[in-house]
SEKOLNU-347192 format. One record per atom (N, C-alpha, C, CB): residue in one letter; x, y, z. Coordinates in steps of 0.2 Angstrom, whole numbers, padded with zeros to 4 digits, always signed. Atoms other than C-alpha are relative to their C-alpha. Glycine has a CB too. Layout:
<atoms>
AXYZ
...
</atoms>
This chain:
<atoms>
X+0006+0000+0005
X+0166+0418+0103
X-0003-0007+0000
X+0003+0001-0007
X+0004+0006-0004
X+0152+0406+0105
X-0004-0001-0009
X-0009+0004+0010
X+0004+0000+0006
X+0144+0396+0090
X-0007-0006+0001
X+0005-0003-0007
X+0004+0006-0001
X+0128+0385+0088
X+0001-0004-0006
X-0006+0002+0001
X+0000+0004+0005
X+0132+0369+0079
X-0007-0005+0001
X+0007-0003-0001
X+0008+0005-0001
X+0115+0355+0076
X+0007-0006+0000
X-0008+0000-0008
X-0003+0007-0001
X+0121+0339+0081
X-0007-0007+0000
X+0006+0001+0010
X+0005+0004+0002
X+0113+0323+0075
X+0000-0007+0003
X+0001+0000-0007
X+0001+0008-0004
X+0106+0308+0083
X-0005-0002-0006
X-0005+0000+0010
X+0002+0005+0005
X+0099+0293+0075
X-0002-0005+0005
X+0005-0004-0005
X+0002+0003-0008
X+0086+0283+0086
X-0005-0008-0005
X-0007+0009+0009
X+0005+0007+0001
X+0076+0266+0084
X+0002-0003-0007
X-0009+0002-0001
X+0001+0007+0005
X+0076+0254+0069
X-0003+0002-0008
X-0006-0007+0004
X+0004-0001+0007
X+0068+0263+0056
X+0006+0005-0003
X-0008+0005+0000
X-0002-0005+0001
X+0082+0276+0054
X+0000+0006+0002
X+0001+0000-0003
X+0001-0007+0000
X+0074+0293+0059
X+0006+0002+0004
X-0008+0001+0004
X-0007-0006-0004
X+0087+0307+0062
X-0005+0005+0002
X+0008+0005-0006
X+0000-0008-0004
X+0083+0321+0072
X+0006+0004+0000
X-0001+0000+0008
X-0002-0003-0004
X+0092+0336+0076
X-0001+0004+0005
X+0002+0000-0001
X+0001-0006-0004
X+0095+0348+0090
X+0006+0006+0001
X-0001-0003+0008
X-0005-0003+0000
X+0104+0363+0094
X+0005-0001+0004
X-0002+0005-0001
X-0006-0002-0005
X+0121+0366+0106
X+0003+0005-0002
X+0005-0005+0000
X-0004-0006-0001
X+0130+0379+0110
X+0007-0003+0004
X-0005+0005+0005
X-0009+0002-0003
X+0150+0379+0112
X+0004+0003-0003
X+0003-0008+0000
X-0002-0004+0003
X+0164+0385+0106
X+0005-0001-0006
X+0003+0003+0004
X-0003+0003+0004
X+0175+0382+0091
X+0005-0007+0003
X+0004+0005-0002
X-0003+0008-0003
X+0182+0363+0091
X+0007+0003+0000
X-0001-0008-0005
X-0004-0002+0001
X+0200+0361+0092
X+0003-0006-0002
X+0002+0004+0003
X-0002+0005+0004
X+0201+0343+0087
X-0001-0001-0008
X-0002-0004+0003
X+0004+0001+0007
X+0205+0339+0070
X-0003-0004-0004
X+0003+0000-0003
X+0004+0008+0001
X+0195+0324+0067
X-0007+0003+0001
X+0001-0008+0007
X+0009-0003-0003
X+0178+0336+0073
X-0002+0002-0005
X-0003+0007+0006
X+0002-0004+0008
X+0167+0343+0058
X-0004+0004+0003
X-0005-0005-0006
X+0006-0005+0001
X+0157+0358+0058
X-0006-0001-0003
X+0001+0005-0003
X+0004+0002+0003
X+0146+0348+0048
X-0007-0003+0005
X+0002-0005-0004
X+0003+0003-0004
X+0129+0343+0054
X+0000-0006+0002
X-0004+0001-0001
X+0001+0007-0001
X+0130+0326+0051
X+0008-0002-0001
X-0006-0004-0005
X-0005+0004+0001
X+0145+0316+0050
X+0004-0002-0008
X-0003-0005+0004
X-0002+0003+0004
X+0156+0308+0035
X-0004-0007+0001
X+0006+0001-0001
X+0003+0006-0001
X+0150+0290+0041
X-0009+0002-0001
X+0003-0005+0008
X+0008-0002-0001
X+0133+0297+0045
X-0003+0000-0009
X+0000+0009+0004
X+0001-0004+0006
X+0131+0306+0028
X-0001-0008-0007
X+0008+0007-0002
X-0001+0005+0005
X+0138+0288+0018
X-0006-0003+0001
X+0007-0005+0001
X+0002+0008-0003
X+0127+0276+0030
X-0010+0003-0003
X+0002-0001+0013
X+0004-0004+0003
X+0112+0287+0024
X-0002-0002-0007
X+0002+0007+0001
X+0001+0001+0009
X+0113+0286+0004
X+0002-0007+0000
X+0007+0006-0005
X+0001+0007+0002
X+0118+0269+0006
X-0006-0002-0001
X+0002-0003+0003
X+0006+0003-0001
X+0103+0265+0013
X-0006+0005-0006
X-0002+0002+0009
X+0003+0000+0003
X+0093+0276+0001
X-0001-0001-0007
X-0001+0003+0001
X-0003+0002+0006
X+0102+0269-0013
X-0002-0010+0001
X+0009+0003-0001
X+0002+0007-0001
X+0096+0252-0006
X-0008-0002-0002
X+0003-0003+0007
X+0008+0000+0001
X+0077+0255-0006
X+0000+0005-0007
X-0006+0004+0007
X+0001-0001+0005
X+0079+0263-0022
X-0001-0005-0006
X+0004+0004+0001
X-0002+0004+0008
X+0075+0256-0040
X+0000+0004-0005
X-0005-0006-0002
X-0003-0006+0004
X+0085+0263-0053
X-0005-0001-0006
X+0008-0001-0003
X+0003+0000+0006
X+0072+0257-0068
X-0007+0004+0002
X+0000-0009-0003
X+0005-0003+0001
X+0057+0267-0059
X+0001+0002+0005
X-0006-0002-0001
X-0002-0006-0005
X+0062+0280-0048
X-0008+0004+0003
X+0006+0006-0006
X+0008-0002-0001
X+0047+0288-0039
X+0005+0006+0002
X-0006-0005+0006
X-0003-0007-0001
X+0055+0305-0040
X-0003+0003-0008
X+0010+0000+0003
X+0002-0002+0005
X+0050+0320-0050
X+0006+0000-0005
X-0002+0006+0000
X-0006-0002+0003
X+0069+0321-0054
X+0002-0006-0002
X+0005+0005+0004
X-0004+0005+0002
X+0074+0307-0065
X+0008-0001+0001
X-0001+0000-0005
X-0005+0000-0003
X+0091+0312-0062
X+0005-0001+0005
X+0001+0003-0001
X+0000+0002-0007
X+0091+0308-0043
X+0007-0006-0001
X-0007-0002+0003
X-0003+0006-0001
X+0100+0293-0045
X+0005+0000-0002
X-0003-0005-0003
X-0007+0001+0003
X+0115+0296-0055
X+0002+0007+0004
X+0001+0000-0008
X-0002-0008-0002
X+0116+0315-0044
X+0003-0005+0005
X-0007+0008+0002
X+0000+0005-0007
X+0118+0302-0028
X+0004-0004-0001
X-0006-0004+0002
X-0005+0004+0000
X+0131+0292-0034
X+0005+0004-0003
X-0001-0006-0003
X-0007-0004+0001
X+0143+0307-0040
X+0000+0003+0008
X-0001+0006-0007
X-0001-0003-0006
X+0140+0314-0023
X+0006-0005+0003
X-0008+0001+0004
X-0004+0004-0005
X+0146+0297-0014
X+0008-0001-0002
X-0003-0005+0000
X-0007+0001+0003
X+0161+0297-0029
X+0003+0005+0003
X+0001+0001-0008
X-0002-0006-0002
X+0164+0314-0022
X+0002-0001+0005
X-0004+0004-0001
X-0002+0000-0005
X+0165+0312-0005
X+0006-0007+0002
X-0007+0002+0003
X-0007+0006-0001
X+0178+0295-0007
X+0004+0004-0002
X+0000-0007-0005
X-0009-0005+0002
X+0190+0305-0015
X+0001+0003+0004
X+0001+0007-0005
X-0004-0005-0005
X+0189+0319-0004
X+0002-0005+0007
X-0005+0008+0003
X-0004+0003-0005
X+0193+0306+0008
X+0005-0004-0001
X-0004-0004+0004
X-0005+0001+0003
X+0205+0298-0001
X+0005+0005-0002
X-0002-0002-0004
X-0003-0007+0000
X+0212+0316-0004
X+0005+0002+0007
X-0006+0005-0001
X-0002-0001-0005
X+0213+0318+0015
X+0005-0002+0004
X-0004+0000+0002
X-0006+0003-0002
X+0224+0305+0019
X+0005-0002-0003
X-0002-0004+0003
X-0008-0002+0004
X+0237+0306+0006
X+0001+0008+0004
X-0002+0001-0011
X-0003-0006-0004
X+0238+0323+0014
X+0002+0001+0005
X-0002+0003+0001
X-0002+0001-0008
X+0240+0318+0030
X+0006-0004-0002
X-0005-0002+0005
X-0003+0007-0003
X+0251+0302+0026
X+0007+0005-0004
X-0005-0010-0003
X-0004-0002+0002
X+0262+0317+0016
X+0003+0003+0005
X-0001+0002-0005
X-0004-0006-0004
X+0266+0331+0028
X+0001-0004+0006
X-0004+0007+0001
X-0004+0001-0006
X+0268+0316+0041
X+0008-0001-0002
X-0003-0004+0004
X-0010+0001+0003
X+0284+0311+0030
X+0004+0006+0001
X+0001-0001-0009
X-0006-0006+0001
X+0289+0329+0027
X+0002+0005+0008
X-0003+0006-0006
X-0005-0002-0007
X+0289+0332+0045
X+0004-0004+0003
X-0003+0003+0006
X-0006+0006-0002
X+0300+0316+0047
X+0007+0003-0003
X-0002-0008-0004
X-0006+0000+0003
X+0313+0321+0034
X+0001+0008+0002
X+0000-0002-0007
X-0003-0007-0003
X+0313+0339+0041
X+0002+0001+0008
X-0005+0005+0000
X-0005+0002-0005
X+0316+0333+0058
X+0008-0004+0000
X-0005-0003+0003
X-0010+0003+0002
X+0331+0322+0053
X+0004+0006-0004
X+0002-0008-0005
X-0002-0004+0004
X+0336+0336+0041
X+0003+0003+0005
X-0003+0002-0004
X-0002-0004-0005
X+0339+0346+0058
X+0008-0004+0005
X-0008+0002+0004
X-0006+0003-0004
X+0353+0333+0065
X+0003+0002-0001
X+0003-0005-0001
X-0006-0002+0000
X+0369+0340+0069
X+0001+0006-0001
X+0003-0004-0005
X-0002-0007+0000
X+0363+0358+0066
X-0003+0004+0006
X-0002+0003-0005
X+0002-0004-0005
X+0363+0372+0079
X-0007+0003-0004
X+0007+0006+0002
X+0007-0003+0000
X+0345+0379+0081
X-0001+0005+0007
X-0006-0007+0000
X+0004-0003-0003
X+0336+0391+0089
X-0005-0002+0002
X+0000+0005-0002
X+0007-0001-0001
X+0321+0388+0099
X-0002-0001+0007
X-0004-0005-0004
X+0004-0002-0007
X+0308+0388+0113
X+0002-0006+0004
X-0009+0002+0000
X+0002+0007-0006
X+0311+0376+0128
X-0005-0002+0003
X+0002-0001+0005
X+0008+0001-0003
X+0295+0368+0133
X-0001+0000+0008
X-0002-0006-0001
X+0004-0004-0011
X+0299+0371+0154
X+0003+0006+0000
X+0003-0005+0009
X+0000-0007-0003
X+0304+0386+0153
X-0003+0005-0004
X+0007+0002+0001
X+0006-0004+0001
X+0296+0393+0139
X+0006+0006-0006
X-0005+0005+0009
X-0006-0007+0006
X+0313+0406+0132
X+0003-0003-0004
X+0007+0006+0004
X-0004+0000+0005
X+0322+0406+0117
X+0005-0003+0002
X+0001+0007-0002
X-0008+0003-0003
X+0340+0394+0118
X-0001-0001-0006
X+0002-0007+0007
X-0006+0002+0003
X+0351+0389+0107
X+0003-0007+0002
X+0004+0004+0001
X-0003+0006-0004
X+0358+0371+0107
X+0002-0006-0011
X-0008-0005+0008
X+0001+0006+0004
X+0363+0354+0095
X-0004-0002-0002
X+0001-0003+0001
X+0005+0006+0000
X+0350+0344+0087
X+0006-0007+0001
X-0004-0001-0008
X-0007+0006+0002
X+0360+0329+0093
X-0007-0008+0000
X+0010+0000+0010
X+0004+0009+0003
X+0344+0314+0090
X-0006+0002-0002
X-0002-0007+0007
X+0007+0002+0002
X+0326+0311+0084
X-0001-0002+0002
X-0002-0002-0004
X+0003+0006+0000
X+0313+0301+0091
X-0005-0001-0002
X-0001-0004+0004
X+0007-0001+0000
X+0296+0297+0085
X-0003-0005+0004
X-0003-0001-0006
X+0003+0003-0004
X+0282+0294+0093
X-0007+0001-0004
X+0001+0003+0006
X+0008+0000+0006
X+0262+0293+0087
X+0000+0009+0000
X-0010-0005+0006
X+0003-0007+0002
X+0262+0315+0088
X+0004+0003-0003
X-0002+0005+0005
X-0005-0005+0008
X+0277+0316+0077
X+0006-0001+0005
X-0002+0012-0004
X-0007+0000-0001
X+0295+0316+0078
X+0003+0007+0007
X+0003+0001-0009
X-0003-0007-0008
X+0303+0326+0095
X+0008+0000+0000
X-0001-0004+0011
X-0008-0001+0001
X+0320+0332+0094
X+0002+0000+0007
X+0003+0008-0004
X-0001-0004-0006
X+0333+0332+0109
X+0006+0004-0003
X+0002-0005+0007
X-0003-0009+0001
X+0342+0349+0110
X+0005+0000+0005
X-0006+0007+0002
X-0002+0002-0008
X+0357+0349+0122
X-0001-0004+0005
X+0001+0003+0002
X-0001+0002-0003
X+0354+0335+0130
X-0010+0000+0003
X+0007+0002+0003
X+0008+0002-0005
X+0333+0339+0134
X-0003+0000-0007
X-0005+0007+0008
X+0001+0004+0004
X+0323+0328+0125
X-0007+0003+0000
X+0001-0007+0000
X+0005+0000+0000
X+0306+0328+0119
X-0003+0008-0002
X-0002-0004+0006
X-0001-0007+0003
X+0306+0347+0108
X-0004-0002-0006
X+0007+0003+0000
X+0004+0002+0005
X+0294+0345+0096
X+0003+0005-0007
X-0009+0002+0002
X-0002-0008+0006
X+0300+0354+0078
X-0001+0005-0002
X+0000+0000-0005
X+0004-0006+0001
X+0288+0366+0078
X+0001+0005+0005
X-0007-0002-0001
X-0004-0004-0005
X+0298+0374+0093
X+0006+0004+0000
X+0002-0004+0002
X-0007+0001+0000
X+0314+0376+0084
X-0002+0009-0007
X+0004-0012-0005
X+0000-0009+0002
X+0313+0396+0077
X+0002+0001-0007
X+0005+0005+0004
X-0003-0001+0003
X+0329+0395+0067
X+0007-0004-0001
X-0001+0005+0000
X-0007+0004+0002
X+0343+0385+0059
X+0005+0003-0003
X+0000-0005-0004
X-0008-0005+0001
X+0361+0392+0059
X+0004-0005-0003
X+0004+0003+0008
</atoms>
């Protein structure tokens, strides 16, 4: 399945954005946005029109502009603040769910051969993509491998 997302450039000294279209296919990094523009992008933007702004004579029809523009930016801190309490949670709870697995027989997939085994958790290590179990003796079995615990 094929999508078009716009992707956004920012060229010379004055700030002008453009965009254009591309064609590609669903990302599969989790850091990518489907958004046109970016989180930094989106901030670096409302900063800057919150800097040539003046709140005592707004040259808009909508008096309201100015305080709509700083609940947005409140908004989008949180959810970034949101994001990485949520990340910095489920990396613990797959820490304490990988040690939780020490010492018990499991079921799961071997990564060179691919079938179903049975074996020990007999260690943990981490590394920057998460904790890897070794299984009878072959290391490097990611938890999300492991089927079932007997």
């Amino acid at each position: 399945m094929s999508f078009t997302t716009p992707t956004t450039s920012t060229t010379g000294t004055t700030g002008t954005t453009g965009t254009t279209g591309t064609t590609g296919t669903t990302a599969t990094n989790p850091n990518s946005s489907t958004l046109p523009i970016t989180q930094n992008q989106f901030l670096e933007m409302l900063m800057a029109e919150l800097k040539n702004q003046n709140p005592m004579n707004p040259n808009s029809s909508d008096p309201m502009q100015f305080v709509t523009e700083l609940a947005q930016f409140t908004q989008v801190e949180q959810e970034t603040n949101t994001a990485q309490s949520t990340s910095t949670i489920a990396s613990g709870q797959n820490t304490a769910t990988a040690i939780a697995l020490l010492g018990h027989n499991v079921t799961y997939t071997d990564p060179t051969t691919g079938n179903a085994d049975t074996g020990t958790v007999q260690s943990v290590e981490f590394n920057s993509t998460g904790p890897t179990l070794t299984i009878n003796g072959t290391s490097g079995i990611g938890a999300s491998a492991v089927s079932e615990v007997q």
